[in-house]
PyMOL Python script that loads the backbone (N, CA, C, O; Angstrom):
from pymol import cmd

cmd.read_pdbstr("""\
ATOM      1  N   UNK A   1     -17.230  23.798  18.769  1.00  0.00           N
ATOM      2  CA  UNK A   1     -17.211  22.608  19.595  1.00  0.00           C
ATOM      3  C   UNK A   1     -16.027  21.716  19.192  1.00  0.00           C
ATOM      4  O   UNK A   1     -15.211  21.383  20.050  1.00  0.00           O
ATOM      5  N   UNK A   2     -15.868  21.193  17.522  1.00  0.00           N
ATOM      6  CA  UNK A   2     -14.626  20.539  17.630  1.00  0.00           C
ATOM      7  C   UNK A   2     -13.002  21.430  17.139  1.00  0.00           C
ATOM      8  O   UNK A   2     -11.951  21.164  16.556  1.00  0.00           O
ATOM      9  N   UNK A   3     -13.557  22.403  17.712  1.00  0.00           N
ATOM     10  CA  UNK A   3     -11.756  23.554  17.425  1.00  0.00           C
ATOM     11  C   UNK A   3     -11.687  23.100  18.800  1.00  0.00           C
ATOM     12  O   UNK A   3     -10.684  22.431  19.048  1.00  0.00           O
ATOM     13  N   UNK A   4     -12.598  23.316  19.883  1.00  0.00           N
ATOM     14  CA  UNK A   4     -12.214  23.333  21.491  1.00  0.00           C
ATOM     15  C   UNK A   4     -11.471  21.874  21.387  1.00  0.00           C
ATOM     16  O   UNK A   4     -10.244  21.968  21.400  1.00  0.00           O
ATOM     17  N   UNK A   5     -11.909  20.758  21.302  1.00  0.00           N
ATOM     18  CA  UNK A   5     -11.709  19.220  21.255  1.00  0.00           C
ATOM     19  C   UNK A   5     -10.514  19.181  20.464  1.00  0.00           C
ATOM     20  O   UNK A   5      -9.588  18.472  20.859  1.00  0.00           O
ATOM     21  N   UNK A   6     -10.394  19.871  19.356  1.00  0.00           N
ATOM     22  CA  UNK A   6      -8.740  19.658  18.506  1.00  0.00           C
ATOM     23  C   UNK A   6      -7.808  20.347  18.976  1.00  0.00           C
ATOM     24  O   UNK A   6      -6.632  20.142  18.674  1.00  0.00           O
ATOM     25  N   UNK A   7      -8.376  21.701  20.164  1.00  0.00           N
ATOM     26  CA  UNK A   7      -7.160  22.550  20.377  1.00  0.00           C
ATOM     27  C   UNK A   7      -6.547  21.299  22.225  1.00  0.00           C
ATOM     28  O   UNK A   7      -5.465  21.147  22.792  1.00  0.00           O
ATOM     29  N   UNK A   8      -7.835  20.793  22.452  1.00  0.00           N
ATOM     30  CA  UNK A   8      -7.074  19.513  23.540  1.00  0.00           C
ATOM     31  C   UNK A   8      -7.121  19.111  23.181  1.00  0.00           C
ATOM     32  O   UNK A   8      -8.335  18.917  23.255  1.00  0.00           O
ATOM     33  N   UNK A   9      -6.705  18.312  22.362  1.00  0.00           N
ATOM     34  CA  UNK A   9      -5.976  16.969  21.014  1.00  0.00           C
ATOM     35  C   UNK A   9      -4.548  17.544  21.201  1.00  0.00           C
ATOM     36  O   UNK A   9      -3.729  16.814  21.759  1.00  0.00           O
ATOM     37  N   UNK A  10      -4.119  18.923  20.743  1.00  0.00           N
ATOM     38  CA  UNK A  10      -2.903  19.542  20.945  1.00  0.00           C
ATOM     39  C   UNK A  10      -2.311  19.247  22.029  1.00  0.00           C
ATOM     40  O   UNK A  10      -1.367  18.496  22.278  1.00  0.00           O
ATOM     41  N   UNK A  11      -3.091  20.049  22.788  1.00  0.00           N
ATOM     42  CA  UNK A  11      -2.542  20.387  24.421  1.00  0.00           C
ATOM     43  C   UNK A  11      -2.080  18.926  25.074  1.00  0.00           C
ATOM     44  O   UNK A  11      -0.869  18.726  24.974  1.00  0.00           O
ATOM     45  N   UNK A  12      -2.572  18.248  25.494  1.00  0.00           N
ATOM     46  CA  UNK A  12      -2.689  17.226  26.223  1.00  0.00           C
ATOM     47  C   UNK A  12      -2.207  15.300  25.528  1.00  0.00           C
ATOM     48  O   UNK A  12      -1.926  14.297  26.185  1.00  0.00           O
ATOM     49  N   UNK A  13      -2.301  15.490  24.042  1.00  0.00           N
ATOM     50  CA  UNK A  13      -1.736  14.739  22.995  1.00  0.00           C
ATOM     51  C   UNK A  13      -0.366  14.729  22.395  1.00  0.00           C
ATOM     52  O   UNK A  13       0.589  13.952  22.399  1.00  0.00           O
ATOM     53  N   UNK A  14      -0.702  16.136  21.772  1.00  0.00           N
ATOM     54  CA  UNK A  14       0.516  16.519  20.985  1.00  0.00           C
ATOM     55  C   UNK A  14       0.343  16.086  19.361  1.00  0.00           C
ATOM     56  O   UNK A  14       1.244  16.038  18.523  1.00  0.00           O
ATOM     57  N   UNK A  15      -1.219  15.759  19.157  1.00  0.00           N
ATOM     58  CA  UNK A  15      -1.589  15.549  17.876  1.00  0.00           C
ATOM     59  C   UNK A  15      -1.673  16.487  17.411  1.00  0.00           C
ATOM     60  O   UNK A  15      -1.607  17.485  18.128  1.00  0.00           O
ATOM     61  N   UNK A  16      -1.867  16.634  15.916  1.00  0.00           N
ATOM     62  CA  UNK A  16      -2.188  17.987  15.082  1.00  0.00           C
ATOM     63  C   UNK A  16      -3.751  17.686  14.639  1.00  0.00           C
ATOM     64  O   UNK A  16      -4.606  18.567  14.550  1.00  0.00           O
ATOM     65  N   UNK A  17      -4.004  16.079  14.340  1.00  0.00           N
ATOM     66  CA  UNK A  17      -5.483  16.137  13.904  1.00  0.00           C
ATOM     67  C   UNK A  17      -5.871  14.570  14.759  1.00  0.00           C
ATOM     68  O   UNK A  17      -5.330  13.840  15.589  1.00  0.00           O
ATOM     69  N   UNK A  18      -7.073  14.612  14.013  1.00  0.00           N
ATOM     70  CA  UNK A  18      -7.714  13.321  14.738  1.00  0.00           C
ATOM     71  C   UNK A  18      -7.519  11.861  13.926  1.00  0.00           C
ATOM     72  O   UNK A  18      -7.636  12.001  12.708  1.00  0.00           O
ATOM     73  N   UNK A  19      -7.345  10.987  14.208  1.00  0.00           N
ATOM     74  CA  UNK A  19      -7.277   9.727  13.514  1.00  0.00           C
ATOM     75  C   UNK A  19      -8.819   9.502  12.668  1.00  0.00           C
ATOM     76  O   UNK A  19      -9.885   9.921  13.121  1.00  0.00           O
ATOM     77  N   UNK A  20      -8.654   8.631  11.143  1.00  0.00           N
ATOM     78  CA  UNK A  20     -10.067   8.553  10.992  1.00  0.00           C
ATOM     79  C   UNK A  20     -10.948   7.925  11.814  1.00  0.00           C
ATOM     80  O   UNK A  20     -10.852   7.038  12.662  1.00  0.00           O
ATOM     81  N   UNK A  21     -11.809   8.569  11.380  1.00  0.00           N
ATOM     82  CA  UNK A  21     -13.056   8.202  12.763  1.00  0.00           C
ATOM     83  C   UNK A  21     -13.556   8.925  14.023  1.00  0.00           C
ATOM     84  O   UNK A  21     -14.690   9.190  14.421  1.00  0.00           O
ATOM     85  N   UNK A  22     -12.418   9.138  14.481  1.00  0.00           N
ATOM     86  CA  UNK A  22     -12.086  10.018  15.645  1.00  0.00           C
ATOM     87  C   UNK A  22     -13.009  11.230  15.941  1.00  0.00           C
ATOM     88  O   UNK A  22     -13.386  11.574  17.061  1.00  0.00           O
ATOM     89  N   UNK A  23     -13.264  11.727  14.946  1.00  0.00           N
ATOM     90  CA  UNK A  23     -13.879  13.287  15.039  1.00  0.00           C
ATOM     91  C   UNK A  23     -15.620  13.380  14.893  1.00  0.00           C
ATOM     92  O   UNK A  23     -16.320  14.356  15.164  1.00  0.00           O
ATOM     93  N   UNK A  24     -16.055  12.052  14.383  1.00  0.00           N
ATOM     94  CA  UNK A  24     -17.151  11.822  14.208  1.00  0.00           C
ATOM     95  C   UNK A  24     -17.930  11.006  15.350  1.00  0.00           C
ATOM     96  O   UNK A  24     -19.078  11.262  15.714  1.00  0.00           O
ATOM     97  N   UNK A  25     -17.366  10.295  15.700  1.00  0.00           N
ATOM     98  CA  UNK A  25     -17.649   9.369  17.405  1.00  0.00           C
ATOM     99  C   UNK A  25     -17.223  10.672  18.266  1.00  0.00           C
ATOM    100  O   UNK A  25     -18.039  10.879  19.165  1.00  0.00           O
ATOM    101  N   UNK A  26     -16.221  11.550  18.231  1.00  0.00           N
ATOM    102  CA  UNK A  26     -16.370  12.612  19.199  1.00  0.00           C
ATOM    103  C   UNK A  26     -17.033  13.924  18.972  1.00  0.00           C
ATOM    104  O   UNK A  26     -16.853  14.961  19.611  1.00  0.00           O
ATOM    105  N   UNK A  27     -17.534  13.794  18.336  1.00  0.00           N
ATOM    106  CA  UNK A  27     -18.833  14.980  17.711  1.00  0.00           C
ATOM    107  C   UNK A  27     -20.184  14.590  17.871  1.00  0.00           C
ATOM    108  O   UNK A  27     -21.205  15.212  18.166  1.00  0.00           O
ATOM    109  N   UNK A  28     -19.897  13.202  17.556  1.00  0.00           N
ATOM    110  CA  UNK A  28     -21.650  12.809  18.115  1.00  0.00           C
ATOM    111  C   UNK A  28     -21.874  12.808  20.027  1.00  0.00           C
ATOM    112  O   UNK A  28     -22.943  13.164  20.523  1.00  0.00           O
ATOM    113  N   UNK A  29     -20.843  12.415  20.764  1.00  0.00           N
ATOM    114  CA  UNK A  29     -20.830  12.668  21.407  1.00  0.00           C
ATOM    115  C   UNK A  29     -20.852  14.051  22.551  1.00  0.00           C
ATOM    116  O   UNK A  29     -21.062  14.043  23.764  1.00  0.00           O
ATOM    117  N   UNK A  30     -20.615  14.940  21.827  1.00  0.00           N
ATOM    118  CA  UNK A  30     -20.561  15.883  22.278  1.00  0.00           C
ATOM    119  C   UNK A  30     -22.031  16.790  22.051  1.00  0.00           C
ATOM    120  O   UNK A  30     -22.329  17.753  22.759  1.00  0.00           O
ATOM    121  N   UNK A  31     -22.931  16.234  20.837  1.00  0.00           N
ATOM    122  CA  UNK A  31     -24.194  16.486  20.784  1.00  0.00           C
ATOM    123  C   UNK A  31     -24.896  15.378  21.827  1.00  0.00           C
ATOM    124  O   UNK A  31     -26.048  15.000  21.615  1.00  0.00           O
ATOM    125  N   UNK A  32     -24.092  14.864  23.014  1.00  0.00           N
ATOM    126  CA  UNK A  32     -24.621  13.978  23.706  1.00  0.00           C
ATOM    127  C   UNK A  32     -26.184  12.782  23.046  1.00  0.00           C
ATOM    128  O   UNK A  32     -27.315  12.459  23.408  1.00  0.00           O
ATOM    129  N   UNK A  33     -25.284  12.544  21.992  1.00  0.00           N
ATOM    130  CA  UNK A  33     -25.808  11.190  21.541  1.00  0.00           C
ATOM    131  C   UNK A  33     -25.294   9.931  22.126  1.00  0.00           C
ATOM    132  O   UNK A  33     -24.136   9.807  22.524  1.00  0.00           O
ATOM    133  N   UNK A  34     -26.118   9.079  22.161  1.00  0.00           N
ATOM    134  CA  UNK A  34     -25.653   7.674  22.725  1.00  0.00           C
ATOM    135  C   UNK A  34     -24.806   7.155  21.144  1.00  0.00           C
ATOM    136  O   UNK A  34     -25.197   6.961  19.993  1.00  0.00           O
ATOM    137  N   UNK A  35     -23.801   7.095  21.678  1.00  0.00           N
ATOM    138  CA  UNK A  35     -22.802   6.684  20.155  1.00  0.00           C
ATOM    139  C   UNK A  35     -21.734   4.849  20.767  1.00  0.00           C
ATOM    140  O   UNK A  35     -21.407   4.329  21.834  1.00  0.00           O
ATOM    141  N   UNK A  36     -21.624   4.601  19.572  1.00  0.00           N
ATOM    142  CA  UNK A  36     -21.318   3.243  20.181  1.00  0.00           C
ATOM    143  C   UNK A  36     -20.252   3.004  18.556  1.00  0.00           C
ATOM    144  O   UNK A  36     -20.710   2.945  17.415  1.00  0.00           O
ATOM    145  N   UNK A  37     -18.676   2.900  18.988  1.00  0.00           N
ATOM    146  CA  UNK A  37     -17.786   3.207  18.344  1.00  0.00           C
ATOM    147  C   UNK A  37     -16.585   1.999  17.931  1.00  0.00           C
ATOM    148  O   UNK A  37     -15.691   1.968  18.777  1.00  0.00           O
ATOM    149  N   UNK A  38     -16.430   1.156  16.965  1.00  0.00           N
ATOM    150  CA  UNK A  38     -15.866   0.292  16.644  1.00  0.00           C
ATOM    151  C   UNK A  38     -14.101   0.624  15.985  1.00  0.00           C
ATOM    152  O   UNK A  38     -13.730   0.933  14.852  1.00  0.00           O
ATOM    153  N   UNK A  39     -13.478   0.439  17.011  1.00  0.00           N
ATOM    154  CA  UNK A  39     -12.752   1.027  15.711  1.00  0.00           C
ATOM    155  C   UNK A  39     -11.267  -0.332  16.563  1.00  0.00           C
ATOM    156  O   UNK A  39     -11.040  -0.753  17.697  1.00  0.00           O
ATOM    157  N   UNK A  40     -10.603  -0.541  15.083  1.00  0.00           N
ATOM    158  CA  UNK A  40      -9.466  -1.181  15.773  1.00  0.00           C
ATOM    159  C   UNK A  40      -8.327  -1.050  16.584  1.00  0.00           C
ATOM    160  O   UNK A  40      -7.898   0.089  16.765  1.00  0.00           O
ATOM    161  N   UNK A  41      -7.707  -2.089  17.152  1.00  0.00           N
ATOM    162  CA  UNK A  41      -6.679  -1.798  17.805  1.00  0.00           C
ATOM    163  C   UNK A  41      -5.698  -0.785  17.506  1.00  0.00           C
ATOM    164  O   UNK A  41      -5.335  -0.836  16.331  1.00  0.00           O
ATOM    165  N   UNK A  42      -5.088   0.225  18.275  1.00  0.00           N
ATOM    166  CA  UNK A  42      -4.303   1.441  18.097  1.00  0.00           C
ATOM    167  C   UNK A  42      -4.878   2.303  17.047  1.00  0.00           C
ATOM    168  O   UNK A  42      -4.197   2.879  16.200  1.00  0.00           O
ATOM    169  N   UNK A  43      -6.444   2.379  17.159  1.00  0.00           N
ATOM    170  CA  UNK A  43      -7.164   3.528  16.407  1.00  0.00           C
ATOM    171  C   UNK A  43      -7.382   4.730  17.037  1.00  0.00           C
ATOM    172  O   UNK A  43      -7.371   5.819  16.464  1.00  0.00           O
ATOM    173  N   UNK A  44      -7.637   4.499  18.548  1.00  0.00           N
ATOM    174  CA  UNK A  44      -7.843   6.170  18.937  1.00  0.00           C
ATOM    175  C   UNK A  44      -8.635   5.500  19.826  1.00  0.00           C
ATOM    176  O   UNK A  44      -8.492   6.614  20.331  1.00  0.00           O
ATOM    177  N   UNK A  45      -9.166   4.985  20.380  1.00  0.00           N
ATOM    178  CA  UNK A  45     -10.408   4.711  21.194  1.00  0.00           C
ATOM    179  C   UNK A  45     -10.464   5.417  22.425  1.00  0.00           C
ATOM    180  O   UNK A  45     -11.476   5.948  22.882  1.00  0.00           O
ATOM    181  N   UNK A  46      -9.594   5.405  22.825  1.00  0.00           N
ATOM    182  CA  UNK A  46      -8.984   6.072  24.589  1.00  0.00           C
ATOM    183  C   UNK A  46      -9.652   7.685  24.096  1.00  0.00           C
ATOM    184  O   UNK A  46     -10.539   8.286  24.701  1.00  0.00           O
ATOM    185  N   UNK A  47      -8.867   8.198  22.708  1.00  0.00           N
ATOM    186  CA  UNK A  47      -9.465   9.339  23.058  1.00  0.00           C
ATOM    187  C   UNK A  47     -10.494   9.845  22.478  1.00  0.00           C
ATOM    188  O   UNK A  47     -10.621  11.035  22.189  1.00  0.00           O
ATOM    189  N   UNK A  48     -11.570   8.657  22.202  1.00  0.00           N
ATOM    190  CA  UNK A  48     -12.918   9.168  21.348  1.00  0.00           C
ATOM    191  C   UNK A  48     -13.717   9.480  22.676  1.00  0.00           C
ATOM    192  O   UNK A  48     -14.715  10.200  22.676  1.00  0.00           O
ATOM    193  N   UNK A  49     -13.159   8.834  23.892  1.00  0.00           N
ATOM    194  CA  UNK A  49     -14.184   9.501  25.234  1.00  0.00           C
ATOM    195  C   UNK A  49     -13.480  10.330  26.616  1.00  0.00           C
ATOM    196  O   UNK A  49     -14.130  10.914  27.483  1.00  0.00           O
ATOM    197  N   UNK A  50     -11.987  10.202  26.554  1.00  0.00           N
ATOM    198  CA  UNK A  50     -10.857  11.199  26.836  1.00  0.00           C
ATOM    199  C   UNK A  50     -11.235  12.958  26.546  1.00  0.00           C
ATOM    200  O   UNK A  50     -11.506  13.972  27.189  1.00  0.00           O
ATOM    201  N   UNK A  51     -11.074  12.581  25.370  1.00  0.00           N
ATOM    202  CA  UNK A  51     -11.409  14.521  25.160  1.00  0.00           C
ATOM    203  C   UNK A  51     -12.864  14.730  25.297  1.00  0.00           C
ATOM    204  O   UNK A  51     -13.074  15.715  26.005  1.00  0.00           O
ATOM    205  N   UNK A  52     -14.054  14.106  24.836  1.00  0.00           N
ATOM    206  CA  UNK A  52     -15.377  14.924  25.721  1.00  0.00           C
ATOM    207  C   UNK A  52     -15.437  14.899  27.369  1.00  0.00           C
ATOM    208  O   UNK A  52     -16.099  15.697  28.033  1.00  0.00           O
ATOM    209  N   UNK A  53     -14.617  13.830  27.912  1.00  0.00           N
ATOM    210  CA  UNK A  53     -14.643  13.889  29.174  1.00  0.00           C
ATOM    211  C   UNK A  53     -14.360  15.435  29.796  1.00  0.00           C
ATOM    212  O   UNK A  53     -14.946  16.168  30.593  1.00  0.00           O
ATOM    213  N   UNK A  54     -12.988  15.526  28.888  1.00  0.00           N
ATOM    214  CA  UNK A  54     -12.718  16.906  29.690  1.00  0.00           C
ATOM    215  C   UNK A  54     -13.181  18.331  29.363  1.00  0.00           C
ATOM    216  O   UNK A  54     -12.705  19.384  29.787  1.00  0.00           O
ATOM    217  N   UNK A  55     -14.275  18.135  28.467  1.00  0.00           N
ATOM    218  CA  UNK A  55     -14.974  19.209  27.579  1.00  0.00           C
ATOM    219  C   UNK A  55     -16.236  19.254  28.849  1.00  0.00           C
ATOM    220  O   UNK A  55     -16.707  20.306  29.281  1.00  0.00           O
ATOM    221  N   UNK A  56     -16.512  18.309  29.166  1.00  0.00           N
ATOM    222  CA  UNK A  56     -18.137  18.430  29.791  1.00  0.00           C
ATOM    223  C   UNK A  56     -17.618  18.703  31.157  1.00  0.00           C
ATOM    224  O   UNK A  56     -16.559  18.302  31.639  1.00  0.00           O
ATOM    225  N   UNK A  57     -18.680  19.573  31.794  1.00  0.00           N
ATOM    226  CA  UNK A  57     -18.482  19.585  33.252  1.00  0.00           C
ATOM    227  C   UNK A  57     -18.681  18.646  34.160  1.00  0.00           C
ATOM    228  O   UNK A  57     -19.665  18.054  33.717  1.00  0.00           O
ATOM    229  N   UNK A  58     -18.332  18.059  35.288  1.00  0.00           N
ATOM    230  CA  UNK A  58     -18.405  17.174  36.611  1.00  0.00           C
ATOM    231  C   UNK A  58     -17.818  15.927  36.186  1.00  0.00           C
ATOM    232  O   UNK A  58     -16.725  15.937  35.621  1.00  0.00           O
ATOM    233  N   UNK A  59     -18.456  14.829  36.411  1.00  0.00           N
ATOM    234  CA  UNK A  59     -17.497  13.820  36.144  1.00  0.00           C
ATOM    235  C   UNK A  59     -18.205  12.872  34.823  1.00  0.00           C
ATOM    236  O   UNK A  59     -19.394  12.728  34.538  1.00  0.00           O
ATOM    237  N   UNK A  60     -17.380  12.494  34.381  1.00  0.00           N
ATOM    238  CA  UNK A  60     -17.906  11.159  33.137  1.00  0.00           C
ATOM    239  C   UNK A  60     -17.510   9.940  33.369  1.00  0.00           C
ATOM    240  O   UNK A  60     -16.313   9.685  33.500  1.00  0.00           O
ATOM    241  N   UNK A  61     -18.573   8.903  33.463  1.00  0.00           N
ATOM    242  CA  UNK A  61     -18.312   7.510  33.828  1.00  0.00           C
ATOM    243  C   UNK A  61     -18.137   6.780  32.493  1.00  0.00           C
ATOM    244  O   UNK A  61     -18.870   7.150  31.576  1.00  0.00           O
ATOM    245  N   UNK A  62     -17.176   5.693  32.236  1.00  0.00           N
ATOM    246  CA  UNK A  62     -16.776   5.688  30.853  1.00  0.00           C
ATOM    247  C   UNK A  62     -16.885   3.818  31.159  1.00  0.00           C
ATOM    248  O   UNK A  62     -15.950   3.321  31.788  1.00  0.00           O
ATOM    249  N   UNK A  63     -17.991   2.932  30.704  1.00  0.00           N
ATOM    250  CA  UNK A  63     -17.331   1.712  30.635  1.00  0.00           C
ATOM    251  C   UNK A  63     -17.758   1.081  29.350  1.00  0.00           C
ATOM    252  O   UNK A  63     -18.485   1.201  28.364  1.00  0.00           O
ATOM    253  N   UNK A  64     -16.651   0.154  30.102  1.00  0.00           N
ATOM    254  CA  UNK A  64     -15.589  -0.034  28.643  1.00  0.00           C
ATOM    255  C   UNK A  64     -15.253  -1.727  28.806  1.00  0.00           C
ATOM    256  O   UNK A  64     -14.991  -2.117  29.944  1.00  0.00           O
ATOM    257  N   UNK A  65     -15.256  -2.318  28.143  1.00  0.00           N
ATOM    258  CA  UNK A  65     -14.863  -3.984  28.264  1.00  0.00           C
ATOM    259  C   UNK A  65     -13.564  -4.263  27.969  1.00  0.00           C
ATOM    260  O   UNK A  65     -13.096  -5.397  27.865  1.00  0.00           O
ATOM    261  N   UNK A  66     -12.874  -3.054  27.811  1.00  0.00           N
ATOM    262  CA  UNK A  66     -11.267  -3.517  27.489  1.00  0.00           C
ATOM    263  C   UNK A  66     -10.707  -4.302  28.772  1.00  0.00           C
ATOM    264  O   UNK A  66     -10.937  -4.124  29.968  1.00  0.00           O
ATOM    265  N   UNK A  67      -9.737  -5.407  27.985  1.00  0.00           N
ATOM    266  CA  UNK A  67      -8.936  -6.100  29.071  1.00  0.00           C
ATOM    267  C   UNK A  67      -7.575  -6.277  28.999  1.00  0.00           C
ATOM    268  O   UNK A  67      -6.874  -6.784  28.123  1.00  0.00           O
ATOM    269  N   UNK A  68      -7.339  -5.829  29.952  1.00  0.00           N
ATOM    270  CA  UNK A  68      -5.814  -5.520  30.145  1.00  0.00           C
ATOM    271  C   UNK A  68      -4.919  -6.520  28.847  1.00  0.00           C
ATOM    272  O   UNK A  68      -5.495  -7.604  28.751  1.00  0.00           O
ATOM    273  N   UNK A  69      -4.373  -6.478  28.409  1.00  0.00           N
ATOM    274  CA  UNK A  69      -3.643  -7.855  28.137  1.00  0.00           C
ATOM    275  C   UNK A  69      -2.114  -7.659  28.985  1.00  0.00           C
ATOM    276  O   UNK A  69      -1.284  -8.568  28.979  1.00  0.00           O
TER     277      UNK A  69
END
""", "prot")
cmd.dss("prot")
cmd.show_as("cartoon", "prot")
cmd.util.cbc("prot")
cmd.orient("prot")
């Protein structure tokens, strides 16, 4: 489950690994736990629900309170 998620980290990133944190908010998620993920500015957030999006089939609704600045 997270080789599939690190090999699109590659593909679609161009990362080699995950930022800390990263792999654990997207692992719980992917055991479709309700996970709820703090992490700071330019930590990864986009893709703690980016890559299960495109792991799971049909669509994923993602909200989110970010505001533009």
């Amino acid at each position: 489950m997270m080789q599939e998620a690190l090999e699109l980290l590659r593909k679609y990133y161009g990362y080699e690994s995950f930022k800390q944190g990263q792999e654990r908010i997207i692992s719980s998620i992917l055991l479709r736990n309700d996970t709820f993920g703090i992490m700071p500015t330019g930590g990864g957030k986009s893709i703690c629900y980016q890559i299960p999006a495109l792991m799971f089939p049909g669509i994923t609704l993602v909200i989110s309170p970010l505001i533009s600045l």
